[in-house]
N, C-alpha and C positions, 0 to 999 in steps of 0.2 A: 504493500500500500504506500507505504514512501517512498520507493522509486516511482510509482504514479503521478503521487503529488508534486515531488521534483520535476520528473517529465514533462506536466502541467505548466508548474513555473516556469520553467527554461521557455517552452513554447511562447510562451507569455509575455517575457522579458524580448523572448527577440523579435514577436511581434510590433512590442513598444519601439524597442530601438530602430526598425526599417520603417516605421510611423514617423518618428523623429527625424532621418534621413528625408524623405518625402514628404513631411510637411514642410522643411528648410525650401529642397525643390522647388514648391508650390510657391512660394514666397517668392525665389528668385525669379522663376516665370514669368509670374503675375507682373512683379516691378521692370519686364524689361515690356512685356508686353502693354504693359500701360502708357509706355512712353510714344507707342503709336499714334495714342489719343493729339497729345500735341506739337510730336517733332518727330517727323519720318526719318530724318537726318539720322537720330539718335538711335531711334528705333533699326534700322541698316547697320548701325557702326555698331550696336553691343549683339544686333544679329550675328552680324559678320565675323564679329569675332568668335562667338561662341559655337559659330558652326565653321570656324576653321584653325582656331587654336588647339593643338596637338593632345594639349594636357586633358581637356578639356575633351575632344573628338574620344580617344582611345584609352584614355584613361576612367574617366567620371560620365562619362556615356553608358559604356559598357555596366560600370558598377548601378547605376542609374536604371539601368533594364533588369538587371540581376533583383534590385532593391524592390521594384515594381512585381515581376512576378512571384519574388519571397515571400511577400506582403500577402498579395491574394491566394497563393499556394497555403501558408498557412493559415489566414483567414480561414477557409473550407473545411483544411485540418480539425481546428478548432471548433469550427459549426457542428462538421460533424460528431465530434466527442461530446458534445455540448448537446444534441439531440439525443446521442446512445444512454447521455446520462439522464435523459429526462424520459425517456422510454422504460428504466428499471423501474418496477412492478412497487417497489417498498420507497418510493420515493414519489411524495406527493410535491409535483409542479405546479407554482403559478404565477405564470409572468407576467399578468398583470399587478401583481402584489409585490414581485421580488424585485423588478427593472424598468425601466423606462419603455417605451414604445421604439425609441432610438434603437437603444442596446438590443433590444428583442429580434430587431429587423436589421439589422446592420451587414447582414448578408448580404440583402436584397436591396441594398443602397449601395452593394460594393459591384456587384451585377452590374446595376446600371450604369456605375464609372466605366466600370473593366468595357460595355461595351461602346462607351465614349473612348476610351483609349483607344477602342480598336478605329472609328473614325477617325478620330487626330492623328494617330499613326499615319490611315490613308490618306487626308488634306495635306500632310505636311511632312511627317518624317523620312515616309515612303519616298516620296518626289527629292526631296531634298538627296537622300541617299543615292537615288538614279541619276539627279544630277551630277553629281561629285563622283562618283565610285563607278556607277554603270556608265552611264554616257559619257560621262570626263566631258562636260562643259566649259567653258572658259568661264574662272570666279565673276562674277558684277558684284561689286558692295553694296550697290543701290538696289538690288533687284527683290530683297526680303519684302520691304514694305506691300510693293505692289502684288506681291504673291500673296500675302496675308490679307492682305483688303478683297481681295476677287473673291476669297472664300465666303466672306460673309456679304455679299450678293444676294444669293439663293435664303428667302424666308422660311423654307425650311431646315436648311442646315442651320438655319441662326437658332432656330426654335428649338431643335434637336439639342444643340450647345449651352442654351438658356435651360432648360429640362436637367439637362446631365448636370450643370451647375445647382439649381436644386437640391437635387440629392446628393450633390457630394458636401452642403451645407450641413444636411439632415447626418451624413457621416460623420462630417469632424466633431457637429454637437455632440456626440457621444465620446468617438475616436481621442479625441483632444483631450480632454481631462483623463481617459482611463487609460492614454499611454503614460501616462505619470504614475496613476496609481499601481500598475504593471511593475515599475522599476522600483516603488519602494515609496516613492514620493508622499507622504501623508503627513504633513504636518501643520503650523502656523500658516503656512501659505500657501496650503492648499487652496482655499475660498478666493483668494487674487488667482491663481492657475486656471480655475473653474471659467472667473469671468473673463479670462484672458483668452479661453479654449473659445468662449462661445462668442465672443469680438473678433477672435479669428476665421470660426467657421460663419460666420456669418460677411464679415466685410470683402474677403479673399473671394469667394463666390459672385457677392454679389459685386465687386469690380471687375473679375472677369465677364460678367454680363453686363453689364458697361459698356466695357469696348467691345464686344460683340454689336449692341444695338447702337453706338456709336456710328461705328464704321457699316452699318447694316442703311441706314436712317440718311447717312453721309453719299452712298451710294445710288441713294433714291433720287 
């Protein structure tokens, strides 16, 4: 039974920490892509770099995919142990008394990103890679912006991106505080972490939908 509950924990912990990893991510993202809103210049030059700085390409790319599918790999992991435990016969469940609605569903909020990633991948990563790797295009520094604006054209891909941002608010509301409690975190400053988790899952979303109707509205 103690090697269970260590198993448990370990899972747990390293959940948190690829959480931690990827909400850093999320963060960087967001603040290069917001720079679209007011300077294409800028928005090109931190493009640029980061889709041809080495360190950055082959190093933090790769661990950056790794991190993404560890995350949901073990997500599942856990869902499913988390079901098998509430399936045993001597163990009365009930989650609307023990968790939030968040926590309960937090699968079904990672779904709906995982199958946002799989878009975003196709808008952007995809093409991006056939440019550089397949095709060996000749670099443009200027040419990010205008590829990022054409995608959000189409009212439905913008709505599809609005939706997926959404639920991945409804994720961090939970995600965000309980990768803390994962590592140990419980203390005096717990109650700042809480409102800092849900400041975050809420502003981070709702700025990428933002510039999504931004440049959707700009287009028109």
């Amino acid at each position: 039974m103690s090697g269970i509950i260590k198993s448990s924990i370990a899972r747990k912990v390293a959940m948190a920490l690829s959480a931690f990893f990827l909400l850093v991510f999320l963060l960087q993202h967001f603040l290069i892509n917001f720079t679209s809103v007011f300077s294409a210049d800028t928005f090109n030059e931190l493009s640029h770099f980061m889709g041809t700085d080495p360190f950055i390409q082959f190093l933090m790319q790769p661990i950056l995919i790794i991190g993404v599918v560890f995350h949901f790999v073990m997500g599942f992991i856990l869902e499913a142990r988390n079901n098998s435990a509430r399936n045993v016969k001597y163990v009365k469940y009930s989650g609307g008394a023990n968790a939030s609605w968040m926590s309960r569903n937090m699968i079904y909020s990672g779904i709906v990103i995982l199958a946002f990633l799989g878009l975003h991948f196709y808008d952007f990563w995809f093409p991006e890679i056939a440019h550089k790797y397949v095709h060996a295009l000749h670099e443009d520094p200027g040419r990010y912006y205008g590829e990022m604006v054409v995608k959000f054209h189409n009212p439905v891909r913008v709505g599809l991106y609005c939706l997926a941002f959404v639920f991945l608010a409804l994720h961090l509301m939970h995600g965000f505080s309980s990768a803390f409690q994962s590592v140990g975190f419980n203390n005096k400053y717990t109650p700042a972490v809480k409102k800092l988790g849900k400041a975050y899952a809420i502003l981070i979303p709702l700025g990428f939908i933002f510039i999504a109707l931004f440049h959707y509205f700009n287009s028109l």
